[in-house]
PDB file of N, CA, C and O in Angstrom:
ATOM      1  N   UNK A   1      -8.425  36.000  21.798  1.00  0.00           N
ATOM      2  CA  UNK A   1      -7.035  35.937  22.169  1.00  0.00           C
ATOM      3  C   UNK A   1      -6.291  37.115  21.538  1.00  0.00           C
ATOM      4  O   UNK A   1      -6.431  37.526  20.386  1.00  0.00           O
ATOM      5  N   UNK A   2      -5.379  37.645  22.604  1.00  0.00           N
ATOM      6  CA  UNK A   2      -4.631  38.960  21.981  1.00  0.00           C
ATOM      7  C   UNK A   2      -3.457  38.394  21.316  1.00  0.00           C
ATOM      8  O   UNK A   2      -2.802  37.479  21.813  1.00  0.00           O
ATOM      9  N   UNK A   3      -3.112  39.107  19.846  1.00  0.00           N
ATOM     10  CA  UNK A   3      -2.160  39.229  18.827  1.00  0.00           C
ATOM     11  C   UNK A   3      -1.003  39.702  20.452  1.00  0.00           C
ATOM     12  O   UNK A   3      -1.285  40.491  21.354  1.00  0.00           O
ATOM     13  N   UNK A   4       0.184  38.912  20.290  1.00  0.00           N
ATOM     14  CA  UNK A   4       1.497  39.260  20.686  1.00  0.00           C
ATOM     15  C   UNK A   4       2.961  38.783  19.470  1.00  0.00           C
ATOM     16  O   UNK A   4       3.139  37.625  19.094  1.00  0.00           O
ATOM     17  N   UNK A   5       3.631  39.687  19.145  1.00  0.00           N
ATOM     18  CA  UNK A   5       4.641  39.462  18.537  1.00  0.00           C
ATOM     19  C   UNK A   5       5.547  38.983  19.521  1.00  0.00           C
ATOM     20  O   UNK A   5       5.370  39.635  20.551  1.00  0.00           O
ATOM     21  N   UNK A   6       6.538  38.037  19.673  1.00  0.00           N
ATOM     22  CA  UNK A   6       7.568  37.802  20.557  1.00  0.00           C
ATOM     23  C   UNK A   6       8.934  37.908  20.260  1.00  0.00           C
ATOM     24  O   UNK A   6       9.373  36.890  19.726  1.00  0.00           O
ATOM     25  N   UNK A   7       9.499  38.531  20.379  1.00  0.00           N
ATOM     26  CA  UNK A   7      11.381  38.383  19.278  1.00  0.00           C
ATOM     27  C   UNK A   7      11.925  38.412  20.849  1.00  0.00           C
ATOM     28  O   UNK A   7      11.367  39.131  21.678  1.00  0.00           O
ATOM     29  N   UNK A   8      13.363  37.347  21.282  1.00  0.00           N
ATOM     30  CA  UNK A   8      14.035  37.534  22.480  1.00  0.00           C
ATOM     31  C   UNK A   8      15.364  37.828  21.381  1.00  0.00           C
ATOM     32  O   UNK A   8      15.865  36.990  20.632  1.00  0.00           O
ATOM     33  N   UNK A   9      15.689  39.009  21.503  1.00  0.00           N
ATOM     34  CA  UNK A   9      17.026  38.480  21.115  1.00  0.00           C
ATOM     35  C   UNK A   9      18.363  37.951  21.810  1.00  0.00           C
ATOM     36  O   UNK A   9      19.542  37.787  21.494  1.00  0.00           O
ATOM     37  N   UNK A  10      17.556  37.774  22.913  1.00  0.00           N
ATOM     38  CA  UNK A  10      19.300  37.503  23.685  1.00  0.00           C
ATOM     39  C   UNK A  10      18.974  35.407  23.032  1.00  0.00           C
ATOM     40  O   UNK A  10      19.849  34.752  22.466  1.00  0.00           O
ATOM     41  N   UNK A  11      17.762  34.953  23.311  1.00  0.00           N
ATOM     42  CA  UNK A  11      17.469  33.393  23.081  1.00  0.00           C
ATOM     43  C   UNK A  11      17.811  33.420  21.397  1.00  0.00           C
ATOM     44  O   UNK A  11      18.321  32.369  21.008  1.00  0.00           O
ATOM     45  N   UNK A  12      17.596  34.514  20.299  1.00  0.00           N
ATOM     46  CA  UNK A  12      17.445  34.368  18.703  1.00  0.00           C
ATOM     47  C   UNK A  12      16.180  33.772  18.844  1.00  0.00           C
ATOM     48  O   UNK A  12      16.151  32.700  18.240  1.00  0.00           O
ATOM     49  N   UNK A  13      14.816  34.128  19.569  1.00  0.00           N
ATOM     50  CA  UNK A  13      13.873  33.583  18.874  1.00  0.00           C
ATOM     51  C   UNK A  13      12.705  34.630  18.403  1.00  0.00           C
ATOM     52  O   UNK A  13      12.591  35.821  18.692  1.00  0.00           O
ATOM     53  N   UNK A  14      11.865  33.789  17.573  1.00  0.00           N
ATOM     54  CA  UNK A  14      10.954  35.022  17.156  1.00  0.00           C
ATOM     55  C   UNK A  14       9.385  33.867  17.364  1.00  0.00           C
ATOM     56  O   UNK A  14       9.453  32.645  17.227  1.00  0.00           O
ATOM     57  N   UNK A  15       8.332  34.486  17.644  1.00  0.00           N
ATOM     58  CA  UNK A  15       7.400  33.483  18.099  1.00  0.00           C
ATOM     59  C   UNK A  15       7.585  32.378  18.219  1.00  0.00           C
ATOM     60  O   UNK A  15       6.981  31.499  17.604  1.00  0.00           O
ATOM     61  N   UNK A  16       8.800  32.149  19.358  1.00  0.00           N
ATOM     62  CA  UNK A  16       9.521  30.909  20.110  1.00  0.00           C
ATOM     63  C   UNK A  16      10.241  29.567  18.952  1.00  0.00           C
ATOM     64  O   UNK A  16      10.423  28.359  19.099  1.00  0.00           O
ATOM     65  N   UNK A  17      10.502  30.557  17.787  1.00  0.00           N
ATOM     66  CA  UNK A  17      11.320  29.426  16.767  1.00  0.00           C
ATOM     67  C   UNK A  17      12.263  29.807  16.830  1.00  0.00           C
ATOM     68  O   UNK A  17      12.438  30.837  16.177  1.00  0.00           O
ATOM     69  N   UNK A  18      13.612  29.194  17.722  1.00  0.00           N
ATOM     70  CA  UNK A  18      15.195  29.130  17.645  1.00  0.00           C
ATOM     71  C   UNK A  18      15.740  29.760  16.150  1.00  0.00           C
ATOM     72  O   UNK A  18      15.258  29.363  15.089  1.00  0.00           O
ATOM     73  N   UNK A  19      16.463  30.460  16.195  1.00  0.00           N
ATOM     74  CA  UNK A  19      17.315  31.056  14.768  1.00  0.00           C
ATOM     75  C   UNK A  19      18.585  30.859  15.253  1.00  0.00           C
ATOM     76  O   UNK A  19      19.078  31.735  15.964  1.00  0.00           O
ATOM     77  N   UNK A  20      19.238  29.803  14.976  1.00  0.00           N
ATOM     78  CA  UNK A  20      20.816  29.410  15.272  1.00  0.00           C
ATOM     79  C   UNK A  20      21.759  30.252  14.724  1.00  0.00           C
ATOM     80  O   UNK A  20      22.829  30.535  15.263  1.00  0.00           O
ATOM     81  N   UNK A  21      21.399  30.626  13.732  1.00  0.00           N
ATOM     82  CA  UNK A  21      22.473  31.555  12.996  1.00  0.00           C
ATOM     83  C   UNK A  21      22.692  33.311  13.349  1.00  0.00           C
ATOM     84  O   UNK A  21      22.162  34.056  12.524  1.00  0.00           O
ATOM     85  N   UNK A  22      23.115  33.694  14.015  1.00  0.00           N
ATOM     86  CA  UNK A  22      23.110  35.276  14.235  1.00  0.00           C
ATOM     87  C   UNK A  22      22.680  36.196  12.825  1.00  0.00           C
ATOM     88  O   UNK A  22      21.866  37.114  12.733  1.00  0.00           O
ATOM     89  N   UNK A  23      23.092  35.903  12.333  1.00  0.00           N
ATOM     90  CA  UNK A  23      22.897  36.402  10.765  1.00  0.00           C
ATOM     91  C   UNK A  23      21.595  36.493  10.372  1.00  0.00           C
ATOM     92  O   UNK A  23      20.971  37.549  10.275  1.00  0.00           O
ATOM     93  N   UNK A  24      21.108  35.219  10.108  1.00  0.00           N
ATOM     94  CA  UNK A  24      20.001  34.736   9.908  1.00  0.00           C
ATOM     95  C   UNK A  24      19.022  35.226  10.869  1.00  0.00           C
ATOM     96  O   UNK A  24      17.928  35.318  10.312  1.00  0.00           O
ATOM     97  N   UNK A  25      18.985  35.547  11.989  1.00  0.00           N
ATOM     98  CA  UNK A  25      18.136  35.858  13.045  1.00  0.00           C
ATOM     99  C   UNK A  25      18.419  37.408  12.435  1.00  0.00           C
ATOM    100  O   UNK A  25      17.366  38.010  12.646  1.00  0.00           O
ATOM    101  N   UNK A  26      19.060  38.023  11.989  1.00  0.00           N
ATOM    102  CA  UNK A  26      19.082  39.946  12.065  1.00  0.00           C
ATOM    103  C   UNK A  26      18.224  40.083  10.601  1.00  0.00           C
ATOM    104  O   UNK A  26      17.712  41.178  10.369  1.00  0.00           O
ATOM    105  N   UNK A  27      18.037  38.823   9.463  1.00  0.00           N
ATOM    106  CA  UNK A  27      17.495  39.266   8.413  1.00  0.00           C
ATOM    107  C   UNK A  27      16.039  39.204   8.406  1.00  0.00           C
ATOM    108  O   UNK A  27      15.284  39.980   7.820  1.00  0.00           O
ATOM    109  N   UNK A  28      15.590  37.746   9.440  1.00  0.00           N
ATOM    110  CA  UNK A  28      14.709  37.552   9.399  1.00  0.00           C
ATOM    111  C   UNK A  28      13.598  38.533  10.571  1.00  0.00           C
ATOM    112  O   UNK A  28      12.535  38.957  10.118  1.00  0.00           O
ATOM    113  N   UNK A  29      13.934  38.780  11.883  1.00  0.00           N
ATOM    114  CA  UNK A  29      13.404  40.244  12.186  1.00  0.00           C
ATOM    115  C   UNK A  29      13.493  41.123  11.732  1.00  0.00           C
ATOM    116  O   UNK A  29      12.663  41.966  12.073  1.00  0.00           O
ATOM    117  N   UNK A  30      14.623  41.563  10.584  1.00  0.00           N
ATOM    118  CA  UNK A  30      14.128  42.566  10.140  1.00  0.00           C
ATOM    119  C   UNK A  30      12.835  42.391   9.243  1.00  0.00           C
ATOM    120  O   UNK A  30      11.864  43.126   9.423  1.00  0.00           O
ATOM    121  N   UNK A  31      12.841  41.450   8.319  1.00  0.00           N
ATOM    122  CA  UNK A  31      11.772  40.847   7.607  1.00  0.00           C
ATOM    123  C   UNK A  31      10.665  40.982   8.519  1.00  0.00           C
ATOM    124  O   UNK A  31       9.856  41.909   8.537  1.00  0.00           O
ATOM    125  N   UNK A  32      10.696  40.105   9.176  1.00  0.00           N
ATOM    126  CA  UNK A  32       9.057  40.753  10.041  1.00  0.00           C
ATOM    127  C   UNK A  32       8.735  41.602  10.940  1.00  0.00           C
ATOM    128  O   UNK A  32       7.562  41.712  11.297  1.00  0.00           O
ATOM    129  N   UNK A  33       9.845  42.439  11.525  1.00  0.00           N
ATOM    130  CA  UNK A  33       9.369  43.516  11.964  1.00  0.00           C
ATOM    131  C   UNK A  33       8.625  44.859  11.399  1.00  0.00           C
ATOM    132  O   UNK A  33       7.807  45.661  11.849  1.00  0.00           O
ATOM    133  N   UNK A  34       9.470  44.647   9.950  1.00  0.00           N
ATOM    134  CA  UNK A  34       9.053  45.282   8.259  1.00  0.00           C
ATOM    135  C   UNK A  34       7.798  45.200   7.953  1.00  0.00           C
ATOM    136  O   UNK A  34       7.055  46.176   7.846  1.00  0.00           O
ATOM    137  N   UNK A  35       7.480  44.051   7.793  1.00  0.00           N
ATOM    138  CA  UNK A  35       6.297  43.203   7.612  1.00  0.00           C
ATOM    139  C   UNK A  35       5.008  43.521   8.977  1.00  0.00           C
ATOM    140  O   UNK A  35       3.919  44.020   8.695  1.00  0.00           O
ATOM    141  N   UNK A  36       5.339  43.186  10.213  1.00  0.00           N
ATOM    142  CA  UNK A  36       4.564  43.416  11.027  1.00  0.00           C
ATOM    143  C   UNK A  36       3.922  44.373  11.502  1.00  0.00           C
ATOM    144  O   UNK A  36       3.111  44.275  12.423  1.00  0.00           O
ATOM    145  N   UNK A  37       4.467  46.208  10.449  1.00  0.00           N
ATOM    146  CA  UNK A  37       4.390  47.339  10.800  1.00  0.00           C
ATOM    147  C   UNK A  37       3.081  47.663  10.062  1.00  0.00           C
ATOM    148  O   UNK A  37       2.177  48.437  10.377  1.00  0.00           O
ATOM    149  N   UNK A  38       3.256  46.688   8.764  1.00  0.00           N
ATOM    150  CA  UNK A  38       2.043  46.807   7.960  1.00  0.00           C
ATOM    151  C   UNK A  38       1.027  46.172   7.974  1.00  0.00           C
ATOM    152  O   UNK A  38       0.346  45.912   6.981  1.00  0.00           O
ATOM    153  N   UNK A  39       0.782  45.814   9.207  1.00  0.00           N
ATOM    154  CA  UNK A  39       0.063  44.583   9.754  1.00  0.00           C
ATOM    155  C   UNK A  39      -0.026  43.531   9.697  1.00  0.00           C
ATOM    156  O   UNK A  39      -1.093  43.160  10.187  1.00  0.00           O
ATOM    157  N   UNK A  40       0.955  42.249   9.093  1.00  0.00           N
ATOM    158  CA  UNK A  40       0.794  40.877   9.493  1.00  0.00           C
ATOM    159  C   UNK A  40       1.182  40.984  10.899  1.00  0.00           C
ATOM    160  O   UNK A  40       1.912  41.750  11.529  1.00  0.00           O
ATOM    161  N   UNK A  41       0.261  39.694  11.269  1.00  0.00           N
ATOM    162  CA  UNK A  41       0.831  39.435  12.361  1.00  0.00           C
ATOM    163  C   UNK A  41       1.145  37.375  11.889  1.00  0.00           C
ATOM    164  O   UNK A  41       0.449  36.481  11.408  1.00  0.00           O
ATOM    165  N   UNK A  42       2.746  37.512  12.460  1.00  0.00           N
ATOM    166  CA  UNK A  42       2.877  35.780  12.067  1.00  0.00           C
ATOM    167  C   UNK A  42       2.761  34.912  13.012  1.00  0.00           C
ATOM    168  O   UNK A  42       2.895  35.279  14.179  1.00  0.00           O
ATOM    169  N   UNK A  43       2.516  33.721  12.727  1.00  0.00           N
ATOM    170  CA  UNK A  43       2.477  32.860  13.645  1.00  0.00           C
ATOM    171  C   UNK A  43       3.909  32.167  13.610  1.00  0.00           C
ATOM    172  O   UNK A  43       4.786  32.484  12.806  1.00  0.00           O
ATOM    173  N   UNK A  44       4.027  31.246  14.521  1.00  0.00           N
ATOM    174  CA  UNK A  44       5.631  30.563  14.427  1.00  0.00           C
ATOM    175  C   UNK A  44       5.777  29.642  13.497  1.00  0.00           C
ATOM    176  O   UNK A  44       6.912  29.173  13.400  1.00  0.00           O
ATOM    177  N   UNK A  45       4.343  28.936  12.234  1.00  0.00           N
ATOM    178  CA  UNK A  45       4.599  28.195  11.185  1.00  0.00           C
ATOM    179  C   UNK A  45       5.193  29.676  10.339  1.00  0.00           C
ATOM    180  O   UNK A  45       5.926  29.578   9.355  1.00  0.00           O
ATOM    181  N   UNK A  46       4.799  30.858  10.833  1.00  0.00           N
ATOM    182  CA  UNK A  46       5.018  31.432   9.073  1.00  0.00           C
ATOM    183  C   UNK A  46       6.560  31.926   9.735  1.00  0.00           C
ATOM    184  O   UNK A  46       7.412  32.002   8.850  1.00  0.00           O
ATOM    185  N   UNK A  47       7.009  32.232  10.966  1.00  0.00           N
ATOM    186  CA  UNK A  47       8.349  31.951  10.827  1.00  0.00           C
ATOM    187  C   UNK A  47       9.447  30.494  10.368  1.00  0.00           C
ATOM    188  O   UNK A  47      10.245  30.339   9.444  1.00  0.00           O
ATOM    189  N   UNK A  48       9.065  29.711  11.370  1.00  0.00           N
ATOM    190  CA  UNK A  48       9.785  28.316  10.699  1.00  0.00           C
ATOM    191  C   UNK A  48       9.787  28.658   9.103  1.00  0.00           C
ATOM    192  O   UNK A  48      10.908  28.706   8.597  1.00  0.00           O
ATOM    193  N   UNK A  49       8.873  28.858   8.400  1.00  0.00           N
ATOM    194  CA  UNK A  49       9.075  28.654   6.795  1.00  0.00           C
ATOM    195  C   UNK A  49       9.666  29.962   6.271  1.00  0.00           C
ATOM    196  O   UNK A  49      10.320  29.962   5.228  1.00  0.00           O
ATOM    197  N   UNK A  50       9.465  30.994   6.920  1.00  0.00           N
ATOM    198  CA  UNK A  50      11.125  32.181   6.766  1.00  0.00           C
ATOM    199  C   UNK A  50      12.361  31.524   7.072  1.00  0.00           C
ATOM    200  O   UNK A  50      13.329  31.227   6.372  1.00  0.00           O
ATOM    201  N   UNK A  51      12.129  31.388   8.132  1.00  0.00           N
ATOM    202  CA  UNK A  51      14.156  30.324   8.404  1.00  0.00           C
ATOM    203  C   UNK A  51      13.929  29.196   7.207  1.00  0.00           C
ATOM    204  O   UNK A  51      14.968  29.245   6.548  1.00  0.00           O
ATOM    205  N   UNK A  52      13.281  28.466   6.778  1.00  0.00           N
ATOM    206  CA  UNK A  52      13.406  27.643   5.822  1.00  0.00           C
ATOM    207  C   UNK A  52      13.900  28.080   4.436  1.00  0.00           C
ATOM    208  O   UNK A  52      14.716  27.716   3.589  1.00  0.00           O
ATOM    209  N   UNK A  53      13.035  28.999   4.624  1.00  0.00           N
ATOM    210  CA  UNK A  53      13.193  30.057   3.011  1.00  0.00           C
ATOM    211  C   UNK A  53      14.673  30.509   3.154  1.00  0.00           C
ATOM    212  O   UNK A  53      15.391  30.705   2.174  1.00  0.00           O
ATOM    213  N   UNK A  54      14.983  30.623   4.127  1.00  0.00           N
ATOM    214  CA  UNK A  54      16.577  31.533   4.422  1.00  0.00           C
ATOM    215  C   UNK A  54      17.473  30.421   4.148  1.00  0.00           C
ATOM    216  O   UNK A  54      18.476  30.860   3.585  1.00  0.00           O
ATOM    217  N   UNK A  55      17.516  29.421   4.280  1.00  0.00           N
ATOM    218  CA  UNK A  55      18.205  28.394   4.242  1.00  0.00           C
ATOM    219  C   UNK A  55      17.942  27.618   3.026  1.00  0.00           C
ATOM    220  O   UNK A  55      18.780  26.717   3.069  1.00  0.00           O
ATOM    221  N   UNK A  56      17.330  27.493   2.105  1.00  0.00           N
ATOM    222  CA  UNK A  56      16.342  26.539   1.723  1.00  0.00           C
ATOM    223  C   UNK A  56      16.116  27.805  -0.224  1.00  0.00           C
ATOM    224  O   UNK A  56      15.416  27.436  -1.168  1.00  0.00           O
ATOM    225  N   UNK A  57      16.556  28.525  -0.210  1.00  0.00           N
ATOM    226  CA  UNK A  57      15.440  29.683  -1.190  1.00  0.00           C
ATOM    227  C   UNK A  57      15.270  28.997  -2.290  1.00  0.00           C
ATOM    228  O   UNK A  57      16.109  28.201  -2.712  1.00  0.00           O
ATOM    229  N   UNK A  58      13.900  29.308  -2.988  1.00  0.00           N
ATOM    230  CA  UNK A  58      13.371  28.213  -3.834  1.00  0.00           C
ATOM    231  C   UNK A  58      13.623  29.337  -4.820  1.00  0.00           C
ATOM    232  O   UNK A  58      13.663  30.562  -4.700  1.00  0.00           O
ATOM    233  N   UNK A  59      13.793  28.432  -5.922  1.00  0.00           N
ATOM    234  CA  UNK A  59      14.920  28.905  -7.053  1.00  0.00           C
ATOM    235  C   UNK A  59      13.934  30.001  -8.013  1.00  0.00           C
ATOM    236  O   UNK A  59      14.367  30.920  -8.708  1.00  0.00           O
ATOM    237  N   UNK A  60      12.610  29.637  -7.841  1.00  0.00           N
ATOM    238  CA  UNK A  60      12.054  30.671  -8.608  1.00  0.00           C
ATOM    239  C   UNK A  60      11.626  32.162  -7.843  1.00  0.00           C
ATOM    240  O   UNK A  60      11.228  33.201  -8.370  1.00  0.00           O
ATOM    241  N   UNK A  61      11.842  31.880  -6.551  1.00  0.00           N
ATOM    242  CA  UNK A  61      11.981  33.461  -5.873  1.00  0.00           C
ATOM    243  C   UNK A  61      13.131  34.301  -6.097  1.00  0.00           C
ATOM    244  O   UNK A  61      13.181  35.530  -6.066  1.00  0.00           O
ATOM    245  N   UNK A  62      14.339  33.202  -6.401  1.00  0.00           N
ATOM    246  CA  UNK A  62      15.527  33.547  -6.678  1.00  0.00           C
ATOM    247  C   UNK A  62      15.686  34.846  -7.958  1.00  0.00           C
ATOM    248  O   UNK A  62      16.126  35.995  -7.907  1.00  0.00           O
ATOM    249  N   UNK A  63      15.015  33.901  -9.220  1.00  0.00           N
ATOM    250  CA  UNK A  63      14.571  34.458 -10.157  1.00  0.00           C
ATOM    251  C   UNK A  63      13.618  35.644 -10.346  1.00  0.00           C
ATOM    252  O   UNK A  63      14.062  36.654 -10.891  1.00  0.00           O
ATOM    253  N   UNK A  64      12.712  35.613 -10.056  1.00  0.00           N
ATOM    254  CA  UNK A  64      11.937  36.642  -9.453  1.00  0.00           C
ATOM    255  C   UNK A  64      12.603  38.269  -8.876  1.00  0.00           C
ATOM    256  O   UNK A  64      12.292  39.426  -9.158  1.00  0.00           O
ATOM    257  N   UNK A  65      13.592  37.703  -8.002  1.00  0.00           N
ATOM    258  CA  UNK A  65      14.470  38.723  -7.005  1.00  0.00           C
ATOM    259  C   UNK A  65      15.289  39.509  -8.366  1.00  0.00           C
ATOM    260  O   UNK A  65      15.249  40.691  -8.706  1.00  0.00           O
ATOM    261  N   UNK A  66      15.974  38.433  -8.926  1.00  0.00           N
ATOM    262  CA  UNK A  66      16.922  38.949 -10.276  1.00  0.00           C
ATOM    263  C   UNK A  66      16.574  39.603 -10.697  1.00  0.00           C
ATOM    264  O   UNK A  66      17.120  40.703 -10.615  1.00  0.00           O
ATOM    265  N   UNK A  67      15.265  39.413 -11.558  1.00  0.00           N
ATOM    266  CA  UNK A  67      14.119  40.558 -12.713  1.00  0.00           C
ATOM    267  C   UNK A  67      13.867  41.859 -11.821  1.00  0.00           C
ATOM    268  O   UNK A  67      13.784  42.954 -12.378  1.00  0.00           O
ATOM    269  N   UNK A  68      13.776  41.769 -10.776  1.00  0.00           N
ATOM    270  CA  UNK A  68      13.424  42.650 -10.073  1.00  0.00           C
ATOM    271  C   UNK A  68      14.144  43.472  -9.973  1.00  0.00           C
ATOM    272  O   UNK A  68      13.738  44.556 -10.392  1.00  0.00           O
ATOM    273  N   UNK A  69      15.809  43.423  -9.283  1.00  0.00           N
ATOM    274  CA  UNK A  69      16.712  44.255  -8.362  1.00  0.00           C
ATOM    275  C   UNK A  69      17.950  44.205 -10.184  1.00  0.00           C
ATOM    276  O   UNK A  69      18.906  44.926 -10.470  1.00  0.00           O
ATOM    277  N   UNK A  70      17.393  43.203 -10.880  1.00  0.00           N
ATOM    278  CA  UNK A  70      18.489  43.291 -11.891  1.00  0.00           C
ATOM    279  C   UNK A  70      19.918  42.901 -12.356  1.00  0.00           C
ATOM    280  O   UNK A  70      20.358  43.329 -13.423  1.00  0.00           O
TER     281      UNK A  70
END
């Protein structure tokens, strides 16, 4: 089976998972279009759990991000 990426943006979806939020839909393609250049390819669980993460961010990535960017 051939690898296809799908993003509609006129629907907000990205391998057919709805992104309700306009916002949220511009961070998260960028995220995997970023991502997809370097070869992942995602499936629509590893999007759903990006929109989750976007909504949802678990407090030690949070932390993580801090140490990082400062």
């Amino acid at each position: 089976m051939t690898y296809k990426l799908k993003i509609d943006d006129e629907a907000q979806t990205i391998q057919d998972v709805h992104v309700p939020n306009k916002e949220a839909f511009k961070i998260i393609k960028f995220r995997v279009l970023n991502n997809h250049m370097e070869g992942w390819k995602p499936n629509k669980v590893d999007i759903e759990e990006l929109l989750d993460s976007y909504y949802c961010p678990d407090p030690e990535d949070i932390k993580v991000y801090e140490e990082i960017l400062g």
